[in-house]
PAKEBA-210741 format. One record per atom (N, C-alpha, C): residue number from 1; residue in three letters; atom name; x, y, z. Coordinates in steps of 0.001 Angstrom, whole numbers, padded with zeros to 6 digits. Layout:
# PAKEBA-210741
[NUM; ALA; CA; [X; Y; Z]]
...
END
This chain:
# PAKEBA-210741
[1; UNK; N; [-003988; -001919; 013364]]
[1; UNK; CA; [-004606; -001148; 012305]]
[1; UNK; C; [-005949; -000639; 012804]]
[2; UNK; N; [-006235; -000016; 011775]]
[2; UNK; CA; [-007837; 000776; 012730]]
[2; UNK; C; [-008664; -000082; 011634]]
[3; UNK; N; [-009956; -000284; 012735]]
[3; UNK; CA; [-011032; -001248; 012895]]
[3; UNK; C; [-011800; -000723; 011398]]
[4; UNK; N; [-011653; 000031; 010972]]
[4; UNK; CA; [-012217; 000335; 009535]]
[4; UNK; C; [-011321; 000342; 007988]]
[5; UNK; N; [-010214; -000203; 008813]]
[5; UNK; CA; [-008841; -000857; 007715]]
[5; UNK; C; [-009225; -002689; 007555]]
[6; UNK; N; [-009287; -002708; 008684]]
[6; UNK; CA; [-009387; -004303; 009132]]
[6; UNK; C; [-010598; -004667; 008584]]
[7; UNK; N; [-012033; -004061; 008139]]
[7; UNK; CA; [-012821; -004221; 007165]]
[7; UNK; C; [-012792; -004028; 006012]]
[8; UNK; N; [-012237; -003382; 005748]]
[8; UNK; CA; [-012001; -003286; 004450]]
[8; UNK; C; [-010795; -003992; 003745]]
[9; UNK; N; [-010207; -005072; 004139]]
[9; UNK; CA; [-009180; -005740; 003883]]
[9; UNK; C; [-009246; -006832; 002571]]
[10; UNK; N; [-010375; -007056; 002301]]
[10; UNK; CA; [-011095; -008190; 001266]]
[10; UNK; C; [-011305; -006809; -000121]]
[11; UNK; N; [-011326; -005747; 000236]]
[11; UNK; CA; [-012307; -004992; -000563]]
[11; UNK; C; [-011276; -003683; -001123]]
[12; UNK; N; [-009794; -003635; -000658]]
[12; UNK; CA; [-009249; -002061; -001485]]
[12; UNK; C; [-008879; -002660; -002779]]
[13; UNK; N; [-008594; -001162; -002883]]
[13; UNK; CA; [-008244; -000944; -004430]]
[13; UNK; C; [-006800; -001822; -005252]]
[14; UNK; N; [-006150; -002158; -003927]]
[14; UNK; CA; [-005316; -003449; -004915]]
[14; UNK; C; [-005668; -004998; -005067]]
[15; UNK; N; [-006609; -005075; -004428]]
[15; UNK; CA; [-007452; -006265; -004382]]
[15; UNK; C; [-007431; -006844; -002711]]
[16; UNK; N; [-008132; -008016; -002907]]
[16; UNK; CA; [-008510; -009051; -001676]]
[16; UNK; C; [-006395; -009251; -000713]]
[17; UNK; N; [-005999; -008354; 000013]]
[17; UNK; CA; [-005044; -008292; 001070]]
[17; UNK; C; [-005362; -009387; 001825]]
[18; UNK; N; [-006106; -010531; 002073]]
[18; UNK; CA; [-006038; -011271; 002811]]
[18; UNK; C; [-005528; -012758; 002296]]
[19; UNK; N; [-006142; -012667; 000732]]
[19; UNK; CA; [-005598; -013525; -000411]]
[19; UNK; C; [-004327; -013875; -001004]]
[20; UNK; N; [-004229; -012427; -001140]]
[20; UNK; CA; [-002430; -011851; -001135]]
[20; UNK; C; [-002045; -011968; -000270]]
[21; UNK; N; [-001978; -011809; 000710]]
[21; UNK; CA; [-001102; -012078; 001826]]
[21; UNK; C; [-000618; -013794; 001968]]
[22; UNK; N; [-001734; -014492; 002075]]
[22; UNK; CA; [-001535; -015328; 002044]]
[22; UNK; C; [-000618; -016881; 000731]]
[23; UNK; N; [-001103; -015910; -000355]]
[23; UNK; CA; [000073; -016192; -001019]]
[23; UNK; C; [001043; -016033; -000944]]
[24; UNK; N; [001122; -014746; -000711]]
[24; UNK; CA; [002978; -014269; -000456]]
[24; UNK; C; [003665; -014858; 000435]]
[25; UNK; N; [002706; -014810; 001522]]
[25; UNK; CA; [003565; -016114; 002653]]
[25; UNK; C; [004211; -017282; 002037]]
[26; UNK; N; [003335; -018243; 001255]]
[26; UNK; CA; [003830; -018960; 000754]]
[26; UNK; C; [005087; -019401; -000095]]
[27; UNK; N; [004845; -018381; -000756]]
[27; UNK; CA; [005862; -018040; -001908]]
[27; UNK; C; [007322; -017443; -001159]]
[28; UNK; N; [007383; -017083; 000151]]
[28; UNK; CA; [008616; -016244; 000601]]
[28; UNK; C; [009141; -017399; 001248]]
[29; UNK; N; [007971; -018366; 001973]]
[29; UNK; CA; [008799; -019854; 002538]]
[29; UNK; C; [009188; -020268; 001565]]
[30; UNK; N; [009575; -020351; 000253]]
[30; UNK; CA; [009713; -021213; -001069]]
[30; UNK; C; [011350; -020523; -001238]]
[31; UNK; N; [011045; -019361; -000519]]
[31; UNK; CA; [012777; -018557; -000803]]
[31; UNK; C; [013654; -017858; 000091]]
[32; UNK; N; [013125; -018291; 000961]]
[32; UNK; CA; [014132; -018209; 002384]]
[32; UNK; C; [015541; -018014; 002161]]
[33; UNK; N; [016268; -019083; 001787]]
[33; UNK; CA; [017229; -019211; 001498]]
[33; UNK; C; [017922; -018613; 000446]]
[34; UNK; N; [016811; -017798; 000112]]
[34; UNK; CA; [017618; -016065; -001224]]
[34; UNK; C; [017696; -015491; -000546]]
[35; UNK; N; [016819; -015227; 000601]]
[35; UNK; CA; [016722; -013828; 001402]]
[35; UNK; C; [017097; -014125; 002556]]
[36; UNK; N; [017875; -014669; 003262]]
[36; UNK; CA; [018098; -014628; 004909]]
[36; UNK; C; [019453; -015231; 004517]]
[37; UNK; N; [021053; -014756; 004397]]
[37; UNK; CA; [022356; -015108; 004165]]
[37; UNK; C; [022238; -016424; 005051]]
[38; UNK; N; [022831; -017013; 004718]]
[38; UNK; CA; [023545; -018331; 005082]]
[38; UNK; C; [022606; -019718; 005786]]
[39; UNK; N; [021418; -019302; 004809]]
[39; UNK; CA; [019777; -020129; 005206]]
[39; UNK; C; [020201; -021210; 003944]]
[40; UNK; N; [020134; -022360; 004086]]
[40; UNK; CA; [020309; -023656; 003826]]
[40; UNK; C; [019017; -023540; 002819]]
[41; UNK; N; [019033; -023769; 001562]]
[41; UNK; CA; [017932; -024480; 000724]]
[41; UNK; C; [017140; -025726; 001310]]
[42; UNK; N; [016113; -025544; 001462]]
[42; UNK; CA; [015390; -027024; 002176]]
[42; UNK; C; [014006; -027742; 001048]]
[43; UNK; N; [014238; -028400; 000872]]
[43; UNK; CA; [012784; -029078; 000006]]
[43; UNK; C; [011622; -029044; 001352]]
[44; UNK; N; [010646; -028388; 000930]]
[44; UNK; CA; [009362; -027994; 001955]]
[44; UNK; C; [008404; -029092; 001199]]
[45; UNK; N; [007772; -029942; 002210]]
[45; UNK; CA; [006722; -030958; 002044]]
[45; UNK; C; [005433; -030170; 002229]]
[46; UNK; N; [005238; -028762; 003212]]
[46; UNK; CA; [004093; -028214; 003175]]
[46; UNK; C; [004293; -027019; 003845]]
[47; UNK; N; [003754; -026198; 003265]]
[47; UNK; CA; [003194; -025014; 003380]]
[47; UNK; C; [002394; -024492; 003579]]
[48; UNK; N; [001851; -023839; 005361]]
[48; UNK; CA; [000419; -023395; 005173]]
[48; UNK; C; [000261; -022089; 005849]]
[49; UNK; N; [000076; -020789; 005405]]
[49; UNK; CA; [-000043; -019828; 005601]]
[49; UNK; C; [-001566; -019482; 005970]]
[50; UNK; N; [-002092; -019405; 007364]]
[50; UNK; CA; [-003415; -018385; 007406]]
[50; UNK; C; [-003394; -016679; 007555]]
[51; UNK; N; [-004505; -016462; 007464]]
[51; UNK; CA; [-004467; -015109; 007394]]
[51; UNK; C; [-005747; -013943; 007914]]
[52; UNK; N; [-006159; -013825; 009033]]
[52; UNK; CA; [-007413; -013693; 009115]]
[52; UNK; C; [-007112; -012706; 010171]]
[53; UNK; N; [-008557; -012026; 009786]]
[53; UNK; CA; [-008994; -010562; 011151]]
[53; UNK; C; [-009740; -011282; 012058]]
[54; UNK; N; [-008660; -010191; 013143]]
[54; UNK; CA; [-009403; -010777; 014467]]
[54; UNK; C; [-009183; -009554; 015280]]
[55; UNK; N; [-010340; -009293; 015798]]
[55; UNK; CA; [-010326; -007961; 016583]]
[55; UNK; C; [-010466; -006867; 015363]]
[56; UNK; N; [-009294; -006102; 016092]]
[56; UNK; CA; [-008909; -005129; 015186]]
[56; UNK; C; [-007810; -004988; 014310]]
[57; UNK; N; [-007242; -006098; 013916]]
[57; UNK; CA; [-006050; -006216; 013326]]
[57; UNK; C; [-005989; -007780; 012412]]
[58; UNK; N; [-004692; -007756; 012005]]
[58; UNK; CA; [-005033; -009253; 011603]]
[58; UNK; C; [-003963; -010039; 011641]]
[59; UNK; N; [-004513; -011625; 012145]]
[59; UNK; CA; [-003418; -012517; 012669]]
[59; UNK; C; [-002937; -013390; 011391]]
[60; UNK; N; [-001791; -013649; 011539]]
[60; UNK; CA; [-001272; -014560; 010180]]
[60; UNK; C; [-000762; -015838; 010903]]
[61; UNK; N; [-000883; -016897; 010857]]
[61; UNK; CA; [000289; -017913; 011003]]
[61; UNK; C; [000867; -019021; 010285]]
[62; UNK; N; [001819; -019177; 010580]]
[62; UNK; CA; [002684; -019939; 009093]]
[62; UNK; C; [003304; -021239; 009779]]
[63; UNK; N; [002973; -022521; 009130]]
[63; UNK; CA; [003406; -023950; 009182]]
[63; UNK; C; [003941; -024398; 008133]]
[64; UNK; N; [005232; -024884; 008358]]
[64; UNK; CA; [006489; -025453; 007274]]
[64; UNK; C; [006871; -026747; 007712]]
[65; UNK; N; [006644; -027735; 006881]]
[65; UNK; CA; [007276; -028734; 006721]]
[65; UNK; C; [008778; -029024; 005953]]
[66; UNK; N; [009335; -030309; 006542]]
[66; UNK; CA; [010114; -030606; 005095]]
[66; UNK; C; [010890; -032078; 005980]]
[67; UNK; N; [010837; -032617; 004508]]
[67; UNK; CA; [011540; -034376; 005177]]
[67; UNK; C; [012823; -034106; 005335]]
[68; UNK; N; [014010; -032652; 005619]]
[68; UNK; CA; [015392; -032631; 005415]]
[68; UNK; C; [015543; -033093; 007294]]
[69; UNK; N; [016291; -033243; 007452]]
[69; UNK; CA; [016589; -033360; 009048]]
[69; UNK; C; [017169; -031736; 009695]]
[70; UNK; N; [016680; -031465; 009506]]
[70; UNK; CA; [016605; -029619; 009883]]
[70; UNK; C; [015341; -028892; 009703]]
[71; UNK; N; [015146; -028047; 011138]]
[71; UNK; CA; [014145; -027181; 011749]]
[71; UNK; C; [013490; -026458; 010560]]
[72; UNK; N; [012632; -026074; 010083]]
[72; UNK; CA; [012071; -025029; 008743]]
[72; UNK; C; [011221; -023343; 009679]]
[73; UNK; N; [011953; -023192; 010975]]
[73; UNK; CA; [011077; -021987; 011919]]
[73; UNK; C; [011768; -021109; 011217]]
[74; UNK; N; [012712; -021004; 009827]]
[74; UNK; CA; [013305; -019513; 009700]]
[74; UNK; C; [012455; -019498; 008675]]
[75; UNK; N; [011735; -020386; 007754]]
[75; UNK; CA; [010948; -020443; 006552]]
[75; UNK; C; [009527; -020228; 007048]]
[76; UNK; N; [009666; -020321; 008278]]
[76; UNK; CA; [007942; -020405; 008478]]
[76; UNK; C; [008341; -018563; 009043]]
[77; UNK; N; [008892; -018401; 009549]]
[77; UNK; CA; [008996; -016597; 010287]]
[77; UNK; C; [008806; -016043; 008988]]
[78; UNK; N; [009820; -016082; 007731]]
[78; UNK; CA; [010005; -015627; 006728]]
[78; UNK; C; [008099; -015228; 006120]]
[79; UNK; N; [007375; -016445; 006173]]
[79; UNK; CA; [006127; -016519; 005000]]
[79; UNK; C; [005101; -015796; 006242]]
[80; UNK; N; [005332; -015836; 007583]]
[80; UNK; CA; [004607; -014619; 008781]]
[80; UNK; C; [004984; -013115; 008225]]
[81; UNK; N; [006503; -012978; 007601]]
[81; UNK; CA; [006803; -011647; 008112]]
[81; UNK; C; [006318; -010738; 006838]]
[82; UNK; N; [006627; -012132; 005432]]
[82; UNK; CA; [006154; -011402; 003984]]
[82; UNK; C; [004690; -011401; 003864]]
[83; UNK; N; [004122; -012131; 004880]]
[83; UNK; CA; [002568; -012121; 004651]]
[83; UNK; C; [002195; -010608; 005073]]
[84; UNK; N; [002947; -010414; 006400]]
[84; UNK; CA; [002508; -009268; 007246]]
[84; UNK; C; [002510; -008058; 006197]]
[85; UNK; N; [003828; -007888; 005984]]
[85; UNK; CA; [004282; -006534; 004789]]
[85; UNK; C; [003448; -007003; 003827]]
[86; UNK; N; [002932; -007629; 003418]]
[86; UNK; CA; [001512; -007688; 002313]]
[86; UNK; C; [000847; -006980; 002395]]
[87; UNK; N; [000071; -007455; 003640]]
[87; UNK; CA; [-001479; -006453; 004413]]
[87; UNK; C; [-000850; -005166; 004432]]
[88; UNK; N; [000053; -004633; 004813]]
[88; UNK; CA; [000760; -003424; 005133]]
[88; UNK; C; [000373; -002864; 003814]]
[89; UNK; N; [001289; -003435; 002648]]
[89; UNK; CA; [001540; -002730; 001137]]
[89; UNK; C; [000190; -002373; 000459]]
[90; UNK; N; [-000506; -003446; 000908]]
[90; UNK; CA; [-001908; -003085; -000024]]
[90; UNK; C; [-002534; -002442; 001166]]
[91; UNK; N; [-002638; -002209; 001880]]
[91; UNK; CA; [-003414; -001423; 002701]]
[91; UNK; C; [-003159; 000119; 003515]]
[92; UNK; N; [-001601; 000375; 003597]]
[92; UNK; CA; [-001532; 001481; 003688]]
[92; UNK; C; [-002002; 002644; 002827]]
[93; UNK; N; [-002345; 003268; 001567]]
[93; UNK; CA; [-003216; 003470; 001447]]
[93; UNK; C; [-004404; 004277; 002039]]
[94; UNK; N; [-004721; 003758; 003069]]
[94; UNK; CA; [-006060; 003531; 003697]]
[94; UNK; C; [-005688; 003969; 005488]]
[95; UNK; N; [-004799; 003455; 005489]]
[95; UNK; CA; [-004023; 003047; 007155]]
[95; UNK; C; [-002780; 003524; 007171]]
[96; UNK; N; [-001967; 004319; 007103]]
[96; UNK; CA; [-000562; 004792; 007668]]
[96; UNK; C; [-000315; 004611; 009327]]
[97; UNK; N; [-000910; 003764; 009957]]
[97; UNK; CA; [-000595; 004195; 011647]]
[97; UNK; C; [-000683; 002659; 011887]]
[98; UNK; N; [-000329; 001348; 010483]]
[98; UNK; CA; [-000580; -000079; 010747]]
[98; UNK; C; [000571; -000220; 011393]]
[99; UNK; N; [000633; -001083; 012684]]
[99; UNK; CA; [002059; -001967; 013392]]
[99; UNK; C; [001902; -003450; 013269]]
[100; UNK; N; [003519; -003579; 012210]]
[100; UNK; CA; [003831; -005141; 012539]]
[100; UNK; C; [004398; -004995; 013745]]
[101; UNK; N; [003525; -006332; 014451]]
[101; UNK; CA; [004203; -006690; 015890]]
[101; UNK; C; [004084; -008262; 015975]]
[102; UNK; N; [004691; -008717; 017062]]
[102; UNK; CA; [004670; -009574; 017610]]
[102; UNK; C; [005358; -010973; 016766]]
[103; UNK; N; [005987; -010823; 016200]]
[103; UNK; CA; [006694; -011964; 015056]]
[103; UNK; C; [007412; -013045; 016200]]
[104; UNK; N; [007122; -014266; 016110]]
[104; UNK; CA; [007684; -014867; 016856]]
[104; UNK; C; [007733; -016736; 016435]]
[105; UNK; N; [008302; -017479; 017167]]
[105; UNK; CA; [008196; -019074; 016864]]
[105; UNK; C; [007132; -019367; 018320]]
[106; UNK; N; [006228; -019874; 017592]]
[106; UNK; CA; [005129; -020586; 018672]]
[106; UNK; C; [005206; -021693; 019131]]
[107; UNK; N; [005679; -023069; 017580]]
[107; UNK; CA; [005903; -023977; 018101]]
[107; UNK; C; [006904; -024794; 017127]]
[108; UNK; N; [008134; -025728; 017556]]
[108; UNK; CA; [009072; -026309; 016856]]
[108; UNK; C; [008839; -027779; 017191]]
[109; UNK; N; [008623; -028051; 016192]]
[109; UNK; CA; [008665; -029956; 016918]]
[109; UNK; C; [008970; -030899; 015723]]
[110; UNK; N; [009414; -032113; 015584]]
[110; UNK; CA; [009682; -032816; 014279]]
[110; UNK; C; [009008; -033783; 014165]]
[111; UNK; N; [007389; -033516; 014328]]
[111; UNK; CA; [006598; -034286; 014083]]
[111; UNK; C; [005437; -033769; 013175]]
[112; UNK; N; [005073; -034115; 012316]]
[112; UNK; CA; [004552; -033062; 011186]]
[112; UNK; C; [003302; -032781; 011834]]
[113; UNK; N; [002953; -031204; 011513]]
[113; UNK; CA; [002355; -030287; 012326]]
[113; UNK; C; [000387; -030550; 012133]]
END
């Protein structure tokens, strides 16, 4: 995004995009399993979505728990990817030339994070 989007991210006209975003993350790990076919319902012990500018753009990352004996990296991509299209929705607007990039799993392990 351009460096005068990325300031103004706390401050447009649909409100604080960094707030929102970060809710929405949350809320999309909560429903994974509506939106991604054949994603297993999982009880999530925790949820933690950040959301912050850095540089010129802004980084999100998403940590999912859950006591089921199965991985939660499609619930945690899910609350990265709805966070991302957040910043996007409330901020295009302002920015038409924003790129989601780089969506990925950083780290998987079954030891709570």
């Amino acid at each position: 995004m351009a460096s005068e989007t990325a300031r103004l991210l706390s401050t447009l006209p649909k409100g604080d995009a960094l707030v929102t975003a970060q809710l929405a993350g949350i809320m999309a790990a909560k429903r994974t399993s509506e939106l991604v076919p054949l994603c297993h319902p999982l009880p999530l012990t925790r949820v933690d979505v950040s959301v912050a500018v850095v540089g010129g753009g802004v980084e999100i990352e998403a940590a999912v728990e859950t006591t089921a004996q199965t991985g939660v990296e499609m619930e945690a991509l899910v609350a990265a990817s709805i966070a991302a299209l957040t910043v996007y929705d409330m901020a295009k607007a302002v920015d038409r030339e924003m790129v989601i990039d780089d969506v990925r799993l950083v780290e998987k392990t079954k030891e709570p994070v």
